[in-house]
N, C-alpha and C positions, 0 to 999 in steps of 0.2 A: 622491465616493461611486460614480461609474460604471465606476471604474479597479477600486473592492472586488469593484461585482456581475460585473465581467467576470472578475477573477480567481477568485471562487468558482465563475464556470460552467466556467473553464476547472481549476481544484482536482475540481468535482464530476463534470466528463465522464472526466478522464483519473486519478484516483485509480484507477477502478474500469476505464477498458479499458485494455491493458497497453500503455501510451504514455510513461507516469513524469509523475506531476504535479509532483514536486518539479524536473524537467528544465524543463516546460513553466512552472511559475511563474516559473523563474529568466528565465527567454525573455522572458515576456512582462513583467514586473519590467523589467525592463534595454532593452526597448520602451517602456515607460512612463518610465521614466526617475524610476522609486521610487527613493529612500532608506531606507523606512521599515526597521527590522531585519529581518531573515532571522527574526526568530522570530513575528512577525505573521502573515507569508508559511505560514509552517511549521507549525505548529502551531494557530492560531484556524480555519485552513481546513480544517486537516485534521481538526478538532473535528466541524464542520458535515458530513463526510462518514461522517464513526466513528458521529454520530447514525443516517445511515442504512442503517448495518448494522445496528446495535441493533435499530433496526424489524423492520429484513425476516429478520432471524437471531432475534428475541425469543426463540420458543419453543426453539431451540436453546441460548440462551443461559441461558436457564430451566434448560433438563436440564443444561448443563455446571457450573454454580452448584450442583445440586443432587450432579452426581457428585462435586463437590469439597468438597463440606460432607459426604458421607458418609464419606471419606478420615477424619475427625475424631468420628464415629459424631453429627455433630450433625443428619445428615439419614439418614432410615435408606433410603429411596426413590428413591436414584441412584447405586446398585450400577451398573449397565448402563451409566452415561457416566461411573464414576470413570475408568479408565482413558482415556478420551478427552479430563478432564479435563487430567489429569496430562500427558499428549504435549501438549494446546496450552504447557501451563507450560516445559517444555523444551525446544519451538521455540524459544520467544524467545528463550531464555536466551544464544542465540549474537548475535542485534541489541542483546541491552541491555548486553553486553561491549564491543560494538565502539562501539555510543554513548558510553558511559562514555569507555570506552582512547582514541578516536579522534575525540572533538569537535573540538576547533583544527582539525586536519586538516580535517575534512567539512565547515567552516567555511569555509575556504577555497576549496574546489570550487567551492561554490556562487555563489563570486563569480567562477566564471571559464567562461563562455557553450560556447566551443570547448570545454569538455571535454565537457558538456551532448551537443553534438552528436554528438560521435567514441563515449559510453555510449550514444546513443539509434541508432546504428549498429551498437553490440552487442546492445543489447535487440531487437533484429528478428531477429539469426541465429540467438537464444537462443529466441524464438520460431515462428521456421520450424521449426528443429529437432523444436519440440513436437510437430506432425503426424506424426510418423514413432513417436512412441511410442502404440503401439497396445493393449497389454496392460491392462485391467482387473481388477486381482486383489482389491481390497482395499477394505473400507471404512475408515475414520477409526480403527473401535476395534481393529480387525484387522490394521494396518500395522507397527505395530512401533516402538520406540525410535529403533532406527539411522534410518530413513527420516526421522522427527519431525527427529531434529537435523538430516539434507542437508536438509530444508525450510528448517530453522529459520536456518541458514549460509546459503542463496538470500534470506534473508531479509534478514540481516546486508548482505551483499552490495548487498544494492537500497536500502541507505544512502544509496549515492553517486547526485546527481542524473544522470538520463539512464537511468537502470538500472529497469525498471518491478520494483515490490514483485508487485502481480498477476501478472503476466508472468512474471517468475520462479517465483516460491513455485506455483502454478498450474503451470508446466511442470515444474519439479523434483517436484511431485506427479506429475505424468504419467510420469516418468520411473521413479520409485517405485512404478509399478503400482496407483496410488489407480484408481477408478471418476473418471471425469474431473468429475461432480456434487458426487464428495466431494472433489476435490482443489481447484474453485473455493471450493466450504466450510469447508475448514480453512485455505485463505488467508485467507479474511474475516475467520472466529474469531479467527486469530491477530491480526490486525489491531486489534484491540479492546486488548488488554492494550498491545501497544508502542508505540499512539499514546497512549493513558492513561498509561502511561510516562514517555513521551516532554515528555506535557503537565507531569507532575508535576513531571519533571524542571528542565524551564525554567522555570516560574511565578515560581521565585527571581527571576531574571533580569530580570526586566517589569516597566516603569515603568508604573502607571496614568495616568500623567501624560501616555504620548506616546501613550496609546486616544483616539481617538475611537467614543465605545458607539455614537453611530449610523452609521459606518461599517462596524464590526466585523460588527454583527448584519446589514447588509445582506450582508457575503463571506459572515458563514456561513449564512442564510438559503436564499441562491442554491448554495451549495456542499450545502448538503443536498437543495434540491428535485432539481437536478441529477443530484446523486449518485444520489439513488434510482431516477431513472429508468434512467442508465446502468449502476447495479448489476443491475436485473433483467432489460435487455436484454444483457448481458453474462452472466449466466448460463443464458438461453437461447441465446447462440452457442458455449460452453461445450459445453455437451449437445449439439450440431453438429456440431461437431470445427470448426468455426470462427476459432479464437484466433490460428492462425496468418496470418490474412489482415491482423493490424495490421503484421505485419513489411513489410512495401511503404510504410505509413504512416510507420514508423520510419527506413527508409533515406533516404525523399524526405525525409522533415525532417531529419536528422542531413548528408547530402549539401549542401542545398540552403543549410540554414545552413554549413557551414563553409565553401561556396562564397563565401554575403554576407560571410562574415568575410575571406576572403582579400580579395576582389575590391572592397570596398567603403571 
């Protein structure tokens, strides 16, 4: 059980700062000297953190529900977030292509540390970079289609472990001239459906046979206390111009692992 709650704290700090949790689980996974499947790892922790968007995004999540039932005249009261509805729908649309096309493949990554490293080496330049985008033009409903998909492709892209989803979809918003509040916001939103997705997708997949329920609900317990705290200090460094100081995080561990792997 101590190896779950550590992996949930380490699922709920680094989902939400742009570090790559699916890098960091594979890391400390292959520390531990688990077996268990890649989809325990992957998805039951990533459950425990999608709860803590849910919380802290509720009211938002309220209005997006509501501008997407108007689309259908079934809610007449969320004219105003139809269109904001519709762009989170078409984000995804480019991750749950590449899930589908590219499972085996992304399957494989994951079993291999050194690449882990040499992505969480690109997620830091990818994040430096972000400080330099300065311009604030746009809110969420105001952005535009084109922009929705490059989020939504940044998205795709942070499939592979070592590559932060935050990190990404978050700069690629900066880049896109989002208000950098809305651009951590429409990461998170997005985040909701492709992990839901993601879960649906695999369920097939899962023996009840190799769960243990009280290990389970300890990762995700700790992966949501976790989370929540790191999502709401994560988006007060957001509103800072902040983000880019995890790129220093990213090089020493991407470095420093591929170092242990040569040298060791």
């Amino acid at each position: 059980m101590f190896k779950n709650i550590v992996l949930g704290a380490v699922q709920g700090l680094t989902e939400f700062f742009p570090v790559s949790s699916s890098g960091h689980l594979v890391i400390f996974k292959n520390f531990f000297g688990m077996t268990e499947p890649r989809i325990y790892i992957e998805i039951f922790l990533h459950t425990g953190t999608l709860l803590a968007v849910a919380v802290i995004f509720y009211r938002e999540i309220v209005d997006i529900l509501k501008g997407f039932l108007s689309t259908f005249g079934i809610f007449k009261g969320g004219l105003k977030y139809k269109k904001a509805a519709w762009l989170l729908i078409v984000a995804n649309i480019p991750a749950g292509i590449a899930g589908i096309l590219f499972k085996s493949r992304i399957e494989r990554i994951f079993a291999a540390d050194y690449i882990v490293f040499i992505l969480l080496i690109t997620t830091g330049f990818v994040l430096f970079a972000g400080k330099y985008f300065k311009k604030e033009l746009y809110d969420i409903k105001d952005m535009g289609w084109v922009r929705a998909v490059i989020i939504g492709i940044s998205q795709a892209v942070a499939i592979l472990p070592g590559i932060s989803r935050s990190g990404l979809t978050i700069t690629a918003g900066f880049a896109s001239g989002l208000k950098k509040s809305e651009a951590a916001n429409f990461s998170f939103l997005m985040m909701i459906p492709a992990v839901a997705g993601a879960t649906l997708l695999e369920l097939k997949d899962i023996s009840v046979a190799t769960i243990n329920a009280k290990e389970l609900a300890a990762g995700v317990l700790t992966s949501f206390i976790v989370g929540y705290i790191s999502l709401k200090l994560l988006l007060a460094l957001v509103k800072n111009y902040k983000l880019h100081y995890f790129a220093y995080y990213c090089w020493a561990a991407g470095i420093l692992g591929l170092a242990g792997k040569i040298l060791l």
